[in-house]
N, C-alpha and C positions, 0 to 999 in steps of 0.2 A: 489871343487864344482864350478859350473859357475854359475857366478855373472849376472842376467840381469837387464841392464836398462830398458828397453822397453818391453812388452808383448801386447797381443791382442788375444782376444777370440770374438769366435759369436757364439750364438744359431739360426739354423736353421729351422725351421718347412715349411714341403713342402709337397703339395698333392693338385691333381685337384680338392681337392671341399671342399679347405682349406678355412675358411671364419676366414679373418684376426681380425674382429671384439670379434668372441667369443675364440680366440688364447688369447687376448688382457686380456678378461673378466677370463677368468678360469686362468691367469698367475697372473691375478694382475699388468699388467706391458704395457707400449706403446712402441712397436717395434719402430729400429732405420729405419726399412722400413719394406714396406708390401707392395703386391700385387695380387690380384685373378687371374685364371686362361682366358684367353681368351682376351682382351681389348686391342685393337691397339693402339700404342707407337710411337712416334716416338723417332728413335735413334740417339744419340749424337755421336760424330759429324756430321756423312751424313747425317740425315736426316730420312733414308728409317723409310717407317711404319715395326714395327714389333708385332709379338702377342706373350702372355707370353702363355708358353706350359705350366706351373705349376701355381700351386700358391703357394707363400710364405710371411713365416713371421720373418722377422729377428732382432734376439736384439744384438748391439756389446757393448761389455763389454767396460768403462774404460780402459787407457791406465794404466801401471802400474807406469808410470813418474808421472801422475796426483793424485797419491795417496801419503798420507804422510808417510815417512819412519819410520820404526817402526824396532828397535834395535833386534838384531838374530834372523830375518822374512826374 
């Protein structure tokens, strides 16, 4: 069996008329980002304005290094 140090999980929710707000509310939970569909950005590094085609809401899980180890787990 392989052994990992490290893991990484995300929940995604994406839809144009996603409203990050009641994602939030009906989870119980504060995404690790979020954003609606439409709203100019500018992007890092150049600069240019961009618009988001979707909207999303994302939670990233804990790393699994950050967790305390737990015996034949």
């Amino acid at each position: 069996m392989v052994h990992l140090e490290r893991s990484v999980a995300t929940l995604r929710i994406m839809g144009d008329e996603l409203v990050p707000e009641e994602i939030s509310r009906l989870l119980s939970a504060m995404p690790t980002s979020a954003h609606v569909k439409g709203p100019q950005i500018p992007s890092i590094p150049s600069g240019r304005i961009g618009t988001k085609k979707s909207g999303m809401w994302r939670l990233r899980a804990c790393l699994r290094s950050c967790l305390p180890r737990q015996p034949g787990v």
